[in-house]
C-alpha positions in Angstrom: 243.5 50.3 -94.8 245.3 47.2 -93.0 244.1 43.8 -94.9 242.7 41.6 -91.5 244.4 38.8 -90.5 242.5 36.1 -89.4 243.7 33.9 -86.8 243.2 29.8 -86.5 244.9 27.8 -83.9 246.1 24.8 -86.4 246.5 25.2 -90.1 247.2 22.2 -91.9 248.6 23.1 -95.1 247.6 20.5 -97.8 243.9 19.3 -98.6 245.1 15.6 -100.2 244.6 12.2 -98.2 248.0 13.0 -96.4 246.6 16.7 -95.3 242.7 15.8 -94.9 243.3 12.6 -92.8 245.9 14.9 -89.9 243.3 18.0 -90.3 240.3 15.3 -89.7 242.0 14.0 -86.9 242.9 17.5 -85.0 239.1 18.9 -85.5 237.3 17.8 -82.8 235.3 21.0 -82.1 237.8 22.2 -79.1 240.2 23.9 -81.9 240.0 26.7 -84.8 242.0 23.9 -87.4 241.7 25.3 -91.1 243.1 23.2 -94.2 244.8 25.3 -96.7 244.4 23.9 -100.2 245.2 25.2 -103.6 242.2 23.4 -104.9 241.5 21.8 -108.4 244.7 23.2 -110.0 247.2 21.3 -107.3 248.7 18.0 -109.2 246.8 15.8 -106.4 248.5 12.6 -106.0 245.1 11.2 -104.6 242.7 12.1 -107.8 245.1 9.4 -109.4 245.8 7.2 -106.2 245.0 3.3 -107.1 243.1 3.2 -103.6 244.9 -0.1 -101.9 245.4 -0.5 -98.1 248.8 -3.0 -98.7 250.8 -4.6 -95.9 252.7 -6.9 -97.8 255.6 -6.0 -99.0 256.1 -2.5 -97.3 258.5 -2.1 -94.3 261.5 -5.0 -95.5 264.6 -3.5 -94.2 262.8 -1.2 -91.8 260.8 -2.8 -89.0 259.3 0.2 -87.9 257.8 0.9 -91.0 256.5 -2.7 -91.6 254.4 -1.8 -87.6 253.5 1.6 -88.5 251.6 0.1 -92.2 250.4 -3.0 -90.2 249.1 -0.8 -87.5 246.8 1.4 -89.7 245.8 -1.4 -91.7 244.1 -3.0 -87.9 242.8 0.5 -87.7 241.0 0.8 -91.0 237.9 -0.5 -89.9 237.4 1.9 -87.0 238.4 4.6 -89.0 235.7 3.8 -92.1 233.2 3.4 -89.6 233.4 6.8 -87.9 234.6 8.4 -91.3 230.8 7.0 -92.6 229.2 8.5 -89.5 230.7 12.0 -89.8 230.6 12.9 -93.6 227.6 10.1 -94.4 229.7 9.1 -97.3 230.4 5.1 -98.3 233.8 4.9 -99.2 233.2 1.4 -100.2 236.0 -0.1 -98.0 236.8 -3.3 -98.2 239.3 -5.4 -96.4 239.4 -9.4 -97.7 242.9 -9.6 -98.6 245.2 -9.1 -101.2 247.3 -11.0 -103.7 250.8 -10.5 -105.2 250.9 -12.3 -108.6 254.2 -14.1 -109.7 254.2 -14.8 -113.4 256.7 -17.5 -113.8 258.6 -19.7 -111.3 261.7 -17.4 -111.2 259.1 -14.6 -109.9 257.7 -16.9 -107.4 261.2 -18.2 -105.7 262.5 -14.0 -105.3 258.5 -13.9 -104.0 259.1 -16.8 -101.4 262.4 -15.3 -100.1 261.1 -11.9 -99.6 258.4 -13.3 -97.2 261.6 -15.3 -95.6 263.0 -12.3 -94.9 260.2 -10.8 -93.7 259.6 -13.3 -91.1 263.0 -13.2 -89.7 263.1 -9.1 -89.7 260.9 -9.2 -86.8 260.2 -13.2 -85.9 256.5 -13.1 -84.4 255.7 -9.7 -85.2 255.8 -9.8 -89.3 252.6 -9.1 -91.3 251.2 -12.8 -91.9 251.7 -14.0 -95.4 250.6 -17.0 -97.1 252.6 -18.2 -99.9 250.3 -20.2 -102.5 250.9 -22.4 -105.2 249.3 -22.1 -109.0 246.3 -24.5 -107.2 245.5 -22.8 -104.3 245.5 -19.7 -106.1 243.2 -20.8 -108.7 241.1 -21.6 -106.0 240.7 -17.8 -104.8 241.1 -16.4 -108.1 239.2 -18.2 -110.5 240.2 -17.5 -114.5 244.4 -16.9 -113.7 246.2 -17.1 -116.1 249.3 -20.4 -117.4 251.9 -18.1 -116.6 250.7 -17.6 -113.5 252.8 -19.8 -111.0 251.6 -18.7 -107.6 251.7 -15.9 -105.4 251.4 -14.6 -101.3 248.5 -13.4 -99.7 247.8 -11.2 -96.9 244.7 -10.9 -95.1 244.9 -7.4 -93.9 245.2 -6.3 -97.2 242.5 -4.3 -98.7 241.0 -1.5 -100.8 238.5 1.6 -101.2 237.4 4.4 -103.5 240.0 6.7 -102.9 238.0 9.6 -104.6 234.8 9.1 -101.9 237.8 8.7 -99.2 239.1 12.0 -100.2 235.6 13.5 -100.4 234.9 12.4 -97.1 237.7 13.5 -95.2 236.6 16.7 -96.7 233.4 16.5 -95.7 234.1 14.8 -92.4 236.3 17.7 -91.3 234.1 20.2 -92.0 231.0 18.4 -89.5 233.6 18.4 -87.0 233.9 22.1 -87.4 237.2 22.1 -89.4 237.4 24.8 -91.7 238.7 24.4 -95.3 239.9 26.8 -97.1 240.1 26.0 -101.0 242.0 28.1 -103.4 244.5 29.2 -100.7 247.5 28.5 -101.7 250.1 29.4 -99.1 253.1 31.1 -100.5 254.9 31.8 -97.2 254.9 31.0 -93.9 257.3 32.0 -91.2 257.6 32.0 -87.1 256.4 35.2 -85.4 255.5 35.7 -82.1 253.6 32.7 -80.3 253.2 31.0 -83.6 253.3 31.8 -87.3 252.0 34.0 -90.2 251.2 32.3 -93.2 250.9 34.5 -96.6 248.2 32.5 -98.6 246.5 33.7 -102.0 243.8 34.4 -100.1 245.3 36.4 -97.7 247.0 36.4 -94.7 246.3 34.2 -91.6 247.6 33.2 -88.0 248.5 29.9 -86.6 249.8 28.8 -83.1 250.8 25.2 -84.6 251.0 24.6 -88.6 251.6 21.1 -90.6 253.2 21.1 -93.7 251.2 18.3 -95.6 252.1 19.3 -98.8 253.1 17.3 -101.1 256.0 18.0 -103.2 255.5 21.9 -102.2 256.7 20.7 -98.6 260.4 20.4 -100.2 259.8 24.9 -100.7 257.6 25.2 -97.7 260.1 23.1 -94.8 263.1 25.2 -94.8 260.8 28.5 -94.1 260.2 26.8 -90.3 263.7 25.3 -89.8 262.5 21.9 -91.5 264.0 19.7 -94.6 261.7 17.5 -96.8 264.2 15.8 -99.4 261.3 14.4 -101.5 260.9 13.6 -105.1 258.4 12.7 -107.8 258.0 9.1 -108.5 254.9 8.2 -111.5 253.0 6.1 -111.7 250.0 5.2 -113.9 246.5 3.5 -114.4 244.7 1.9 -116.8 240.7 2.3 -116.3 238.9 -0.7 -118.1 235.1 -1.4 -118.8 232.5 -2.0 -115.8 231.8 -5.7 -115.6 229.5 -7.7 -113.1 231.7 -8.9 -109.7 233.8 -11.1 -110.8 237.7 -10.2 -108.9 236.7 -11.2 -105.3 239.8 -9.7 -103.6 242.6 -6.9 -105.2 245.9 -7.7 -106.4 249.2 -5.4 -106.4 248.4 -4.0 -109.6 245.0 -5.0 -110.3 241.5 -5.0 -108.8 237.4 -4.0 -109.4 236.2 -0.7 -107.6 232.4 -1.1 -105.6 231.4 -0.2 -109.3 232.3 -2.7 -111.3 235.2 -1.1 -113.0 238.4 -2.3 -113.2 241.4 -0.8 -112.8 245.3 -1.5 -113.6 247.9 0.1 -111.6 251.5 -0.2 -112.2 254.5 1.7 -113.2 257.6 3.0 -110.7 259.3 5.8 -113.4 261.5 8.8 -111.9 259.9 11.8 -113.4 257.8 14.8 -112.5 256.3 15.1 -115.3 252.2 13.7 -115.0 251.8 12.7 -118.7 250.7 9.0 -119.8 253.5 7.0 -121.2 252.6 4.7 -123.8 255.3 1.9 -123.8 254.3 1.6 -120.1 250.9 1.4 -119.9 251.2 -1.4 -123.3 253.3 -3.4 -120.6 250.9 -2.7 -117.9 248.1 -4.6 -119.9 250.5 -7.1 -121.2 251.0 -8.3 -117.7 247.0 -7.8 -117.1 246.3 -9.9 -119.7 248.6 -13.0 -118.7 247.3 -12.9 -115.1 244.1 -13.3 -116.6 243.5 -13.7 -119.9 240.0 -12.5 -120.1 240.8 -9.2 -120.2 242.1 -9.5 -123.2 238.8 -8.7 -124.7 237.5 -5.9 -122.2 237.8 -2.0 -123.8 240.2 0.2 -122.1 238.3 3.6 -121.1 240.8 6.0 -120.7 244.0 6.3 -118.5 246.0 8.7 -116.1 249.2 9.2 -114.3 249.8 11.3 -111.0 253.5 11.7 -108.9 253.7 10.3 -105.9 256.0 11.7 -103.4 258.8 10.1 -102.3 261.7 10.4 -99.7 265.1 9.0 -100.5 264.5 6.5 -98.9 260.8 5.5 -99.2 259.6 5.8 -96.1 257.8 8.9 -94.5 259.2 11.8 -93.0 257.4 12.8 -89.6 258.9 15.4 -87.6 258.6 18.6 -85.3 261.2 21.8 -86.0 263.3 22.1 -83.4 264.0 25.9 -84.6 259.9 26.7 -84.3 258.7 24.1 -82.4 254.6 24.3 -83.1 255.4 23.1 -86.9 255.5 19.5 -88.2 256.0 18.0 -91.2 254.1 14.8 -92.8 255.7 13.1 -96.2 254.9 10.3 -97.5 253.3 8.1 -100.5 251.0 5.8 -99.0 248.4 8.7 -98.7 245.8 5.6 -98.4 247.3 2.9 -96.4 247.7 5.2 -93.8 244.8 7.4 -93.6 243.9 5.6 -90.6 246.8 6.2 -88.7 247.3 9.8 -89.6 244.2 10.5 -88.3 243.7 8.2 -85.4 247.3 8.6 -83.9 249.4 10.6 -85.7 246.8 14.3 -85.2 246.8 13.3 -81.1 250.5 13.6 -81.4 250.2 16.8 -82.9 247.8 18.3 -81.0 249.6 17.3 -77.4 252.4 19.5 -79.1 255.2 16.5 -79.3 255.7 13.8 -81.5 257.0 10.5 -80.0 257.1 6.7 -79.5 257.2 5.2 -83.2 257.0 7.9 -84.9 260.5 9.2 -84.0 261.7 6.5 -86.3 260.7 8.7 -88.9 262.1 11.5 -88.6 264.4 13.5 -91.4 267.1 13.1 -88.8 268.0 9.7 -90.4 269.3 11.2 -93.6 272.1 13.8 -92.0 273.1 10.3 -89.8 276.1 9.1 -92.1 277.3 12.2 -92.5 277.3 12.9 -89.0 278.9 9.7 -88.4 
C-alpha cells in the first residue's frame, strides 16, 4: 500500500526563532504553512540565545545591515504586541536601552572611534549613540565598577525572554492556523512538479514554496534546491547567576536581569561546533562581570550553557530565492532575536508575494561568488 503524501502550500523548514518568526509571519489563515522541526533533540541556538534586541554595533562596514537591524528594532513593539495577542504569552519585552561597557580608557577611545565611524557610514541615517563618560554612566548604572571608564548607549536597544519568545511564536503560529510539525526532521527535499517533495521522518509531504530555516542543516539542505549556505558554528556561552530583587535597570552587551530577577552573563566568540562549556572562558566571563560591577562578586553562580550560533563568512545573513527552483528561499543568520520582528513583519510578505526584493537583495549569497567573478 502507497504511504499518503500530504500536501501544504509553504513548509518552513526549521522551528527556532529564525524558522518560527517567517512561518508566523506567512500563516494568516489564507495558506496550508507547516513548520518542520526535529524537536527537542535539534542543538537549538535559541534554548541558549542571551535574548538581546542590539543596534549598536551591528552593521559597521555594511550599511544595509546597520537599516535592516535598526529597522526590526522600531518594529519590535508592534510585533510584541500582536505576538501577546495571538499566543496570550508575555515575553517580557523590554526596550530602555542598552549599554556597551569599556573597562579601561584604551577600551573607551577604540569605543569612541567605532561610533565615529558609524556616523560617517551613513551621516543622518546611523543608529543614535551616546558616548558617556565614567559619571554619566554611574548615573544610569548605579554600583559600576573603578575600571569602568565609560561606555555608548543606544536607546533602541533592548531585551526579552527568548524562551517565552520562542514559545510564543510556537503558539502564535498555531492560532493563526499554522501547523507544526515536531519530530519531523526533513532528510530530503527536492523540486518536482509545481513545487517540491520533502522526505521527512515523519513521512513524506508536498510543498508549492519551501524555506530553508535551518540552522546549520541549511549548509546540507541548500544545494538539494539549487541554493548555497556557506555557514559555520560560532559558540558562545552563558553564565546563569542567582535571582535578586531589580536592581540592573537597562541590559548591557554581555550582561543584564531577565523579568525574573535572574541574571545572566553572556559572552564568548570561540570557532567551534562543539556545544560543551569551556571553563577558562566562562572564569573570564565573570572576571569581566565582576569589574563592571563588583557586587557580583558575592552572588552564586547556578549553572551555565553554551549553544552555536550560525554564522556566514561574513556575519551577515543570507536571504535569497533559487533561481534553479524558484518557490525556495533560504534564511541564515545569528541574530535569531534582533530580528524576529523583521522576519515576521516583512521578510514572510516577501515570501509569500513569491519574490524577494528592495533591501533584502543586499543579502543575498550572491556576494560571496563576487570576487571570484570579478
Amino acid at each position: 500500500m502507497t504511504a499518503r503524501v500530504r500536501v501544504r502550500d509553504i513548509a518552513v523548514i526549521g522551528g527556532g526563532l529564525v524558522g518560527a518568526a517567517i512561518a508566523y509571519g506567512l500563516a494568516d489563515g489564507t495558506r496550508r504553512v507547516a513548520m518542520f522541526d526535529e524537536g527537542d533533540a535539534a542543538r537549538r541556538a535559541a534554548r541558549g540565545n542571551f535574548g538581546l534586541i542590539w543596534v549598536q554595533g551591528k552593521g559597521l562596514g555594511c550599511a544595509p545591515y546597520a537599516a535592516w537591524t535598526r529597522a526590526s528594532a522600531r518594529r519590535w513593539p508592534e510585533f510584541a504586541a500582536r505576538l501577546r495577542e495571538d499566543s496570550g504569552i508575555d515575553i517580557a519585552f523590554a526596550q530602555p536601552g542598552g549599554v556597551h561597557l569599556c573597562l579601561s580608557e584604551r577600551e573607551l577611545a577604540a569605543r569612541s572611534a567605532l561610533v565615529a565611524r558609524f556616523g560617517a557610514q551613513a551621516p543622518g541615517a546611523a543608529p543614535r549613540f551616546d558616548m558617556l563618560d565614567r559619571a554619566a554612566l554611574e548615573r544610569l548604572l548605579p554600583g559600576i565598577g573603578p575600571d569602568v571608564a565609560g561606555g555608548s548607549y543606544c536607546p533602541e536597544d533592548g531585551h526579552v525572554n527568548p524562551l517565552q519568545l520562542l514559545r510564543a511564536l510556537h503558539l502564535g503560529f498555531a492560532a493563526r492556523g499554522g501547523e507544526l510539525l515536531a519530530d519531523h526532521a526533513v532528510l530530503r527535499v527536492a523540486p518536482v512538479d509545481e513545487g517540491f517533495a520533502l522526505i521527512t521522518r515523519g513521512g513524506e509531504f508536498r510543498a508549492r514554496c519551501v524555506v530553508l530555516a535551518a540552522g546549520l542543516g541549511n549548509a546540507a539542505l541548500a544545494p538539494q534546491v539549487g541554493l548555497t549556505a556557506r555557514v559555520r558554528a560560532q559558540r558562545g556561552q552563558v553564565i546563569v547567576l542567582e535571582r535578586m530583587p531589580p536592581w540592573l535597570p537597562l541590559p548591557t552587551e554581555t550582561l543584564r536581569q531577565n523579568d525574573a530577577g535572574t541574571l545572566l552573563v553572556g559572552d564568548a566568540q570561540e570557532d567551534t561546533d562543539s556545544s560543551a562549556t569551556s571553563l577558562g572562558v566562562l572564569a573570564a566571563m565573570a572576571r569581566r562581570a565582576v569589574r563592571a560591577f563588583p557586587r557580583l562578586a558575592a552572588v552564586r553562580v547556578l549553572r551555565s550553557w553554551a549553544a552555536l550560533r550560525v554564522l556566514s563568512p561574513d556575519g551577515l545573513p543570507i536571504y535569497q530565492q533559487s533561481r534553479a527552483a524558484p518557490g525556495a528561499f533560504i534564511a541564515s543568520c545569528h541574530s535569531g532575536v534582533t530580528l524576529a520582528a523583521i522576519h515576521a513583519l516583512e521578510l514572510a510578505p516577501l515570501i509569500a508575494a513569491g519574490a524577494l526584493g528592495g533591501a533584502v537583495n543586499a543579502f543575498s549569497a550572491d556576494r560571496f561568488d563576487a570576487p571570484a567573478a570579478a
